[in-house]
SERO-4910 file (N, C-alpha, C, O; in steps of 0.05 Angstrom, whole numbers):
BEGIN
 pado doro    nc1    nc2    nc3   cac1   cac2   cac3    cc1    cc2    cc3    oc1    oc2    oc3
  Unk    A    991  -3587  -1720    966  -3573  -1719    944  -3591  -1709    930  -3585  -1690
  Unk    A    941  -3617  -1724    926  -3631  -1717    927  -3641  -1680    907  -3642  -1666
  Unk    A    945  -3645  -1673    953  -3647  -1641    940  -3633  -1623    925  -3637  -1604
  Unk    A    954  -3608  -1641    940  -3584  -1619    916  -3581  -1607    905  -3578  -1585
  Unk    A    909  -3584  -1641    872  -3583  -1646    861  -3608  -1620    851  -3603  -1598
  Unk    A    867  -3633  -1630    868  -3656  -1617    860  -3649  -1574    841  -3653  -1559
  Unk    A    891  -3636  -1571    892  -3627  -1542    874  -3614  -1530    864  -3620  -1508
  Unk    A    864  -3583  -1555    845  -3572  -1545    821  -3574  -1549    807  -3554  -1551
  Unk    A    813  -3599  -1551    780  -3607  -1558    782  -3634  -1529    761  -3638  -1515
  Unk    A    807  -3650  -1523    813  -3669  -1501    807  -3653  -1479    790  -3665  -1466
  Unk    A    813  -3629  -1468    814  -3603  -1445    793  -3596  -1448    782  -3592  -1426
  Unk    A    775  -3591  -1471    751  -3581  -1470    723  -3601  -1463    703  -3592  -1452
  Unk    A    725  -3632  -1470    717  -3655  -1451    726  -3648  -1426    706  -3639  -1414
  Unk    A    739  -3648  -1417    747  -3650  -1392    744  -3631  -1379    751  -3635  -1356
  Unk    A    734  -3605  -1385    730  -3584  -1371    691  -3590  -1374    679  -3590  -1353
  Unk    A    676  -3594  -1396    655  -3598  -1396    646  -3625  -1369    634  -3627  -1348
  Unk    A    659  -3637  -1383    655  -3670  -1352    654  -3652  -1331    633  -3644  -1322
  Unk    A    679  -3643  -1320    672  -3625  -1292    657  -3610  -1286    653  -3603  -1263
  Unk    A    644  -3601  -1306    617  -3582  -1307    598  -3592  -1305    582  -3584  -1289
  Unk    A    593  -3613  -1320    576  -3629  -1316    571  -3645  -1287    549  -3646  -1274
  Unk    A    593  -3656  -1281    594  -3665  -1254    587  -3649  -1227    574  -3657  -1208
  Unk    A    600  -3622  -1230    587  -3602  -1217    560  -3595  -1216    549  -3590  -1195
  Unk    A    547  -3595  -1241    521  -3597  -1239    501  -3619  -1229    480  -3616  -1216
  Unk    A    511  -3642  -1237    499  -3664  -1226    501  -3665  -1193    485  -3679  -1181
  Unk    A    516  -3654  -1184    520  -3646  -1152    502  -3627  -1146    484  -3627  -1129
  Unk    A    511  -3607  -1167    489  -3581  -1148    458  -3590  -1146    444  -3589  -1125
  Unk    A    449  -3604  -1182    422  -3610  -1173    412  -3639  -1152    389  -3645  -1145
  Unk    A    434  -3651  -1146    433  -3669  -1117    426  -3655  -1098    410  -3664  -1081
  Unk    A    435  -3630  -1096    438  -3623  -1068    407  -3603  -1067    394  -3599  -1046
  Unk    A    402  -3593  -1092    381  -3581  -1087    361  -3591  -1086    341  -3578  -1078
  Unk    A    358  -3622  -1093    339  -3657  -1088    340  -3649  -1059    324  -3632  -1052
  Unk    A    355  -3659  -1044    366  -3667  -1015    350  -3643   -994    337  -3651   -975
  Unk    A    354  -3607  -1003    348  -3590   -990    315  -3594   -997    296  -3591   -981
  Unk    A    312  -3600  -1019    275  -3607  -1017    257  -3630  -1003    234  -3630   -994
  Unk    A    275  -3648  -1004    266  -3676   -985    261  -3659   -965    240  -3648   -960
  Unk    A    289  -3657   -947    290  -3637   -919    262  -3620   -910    249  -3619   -890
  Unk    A    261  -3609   -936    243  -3593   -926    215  -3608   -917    200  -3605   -898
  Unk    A    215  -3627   -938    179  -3634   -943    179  -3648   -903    165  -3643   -884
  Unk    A    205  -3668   -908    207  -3683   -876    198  -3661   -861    177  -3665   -848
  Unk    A    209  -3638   -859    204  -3622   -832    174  -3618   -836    158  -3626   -819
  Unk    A    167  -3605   -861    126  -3607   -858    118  -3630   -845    101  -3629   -828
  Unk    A    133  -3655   -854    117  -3674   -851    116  -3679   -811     99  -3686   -795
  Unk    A    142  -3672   -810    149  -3676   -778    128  -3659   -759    121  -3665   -737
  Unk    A    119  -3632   -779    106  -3617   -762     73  -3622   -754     57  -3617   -736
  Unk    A     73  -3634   -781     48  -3642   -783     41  -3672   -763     20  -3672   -749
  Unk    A     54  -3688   -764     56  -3707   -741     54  -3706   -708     44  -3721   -692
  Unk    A     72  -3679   -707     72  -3667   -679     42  -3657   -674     30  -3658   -652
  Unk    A     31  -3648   -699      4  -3621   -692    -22  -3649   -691    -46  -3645   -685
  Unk    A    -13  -3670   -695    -30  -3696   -700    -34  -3706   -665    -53  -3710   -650
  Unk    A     -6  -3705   -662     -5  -3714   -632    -16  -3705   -610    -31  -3718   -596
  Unk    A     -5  -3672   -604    -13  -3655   -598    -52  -3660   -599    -63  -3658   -577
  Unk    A    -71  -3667   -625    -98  -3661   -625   -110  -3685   -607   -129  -3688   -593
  Unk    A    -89  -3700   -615    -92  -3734   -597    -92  -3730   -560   -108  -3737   -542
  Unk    A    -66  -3714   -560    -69  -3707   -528    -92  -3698   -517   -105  -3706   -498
  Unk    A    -97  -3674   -537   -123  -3657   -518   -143  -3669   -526   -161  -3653   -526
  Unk    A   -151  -3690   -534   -177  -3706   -540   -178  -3724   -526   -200  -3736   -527
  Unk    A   -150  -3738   -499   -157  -3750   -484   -163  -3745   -461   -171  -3762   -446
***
């Protein structure tokens, strides 16, 4: 009994870790898709900089 018990609390770590690990990914990736984004503002905003620079010369 005790084994069993034992096995199914070992499986239940180990199914949590993967969950966990999964999560620690997903919220990476949802880090990564927000950088992305801010860069592209930032890119656009750089361009609309340049762009004011052109027609001011």
């Amino acid at each position: 009994m005790a084994l069993i018990r034992k096995k199914f609390y070992d499986d239940m770590t180990k199914t949590e870790a993967k969950l966990y690990e999964q999560y620690k990914q997903q919220m990476k990736m949802d880090h990564l898709k927000k950088i992305k984004k801010e860069l592209k503002e930032i890119e656009k905003s750089i361009q609309s900089i340049q762009l004011d620079m052109i027609d001011k010369k």
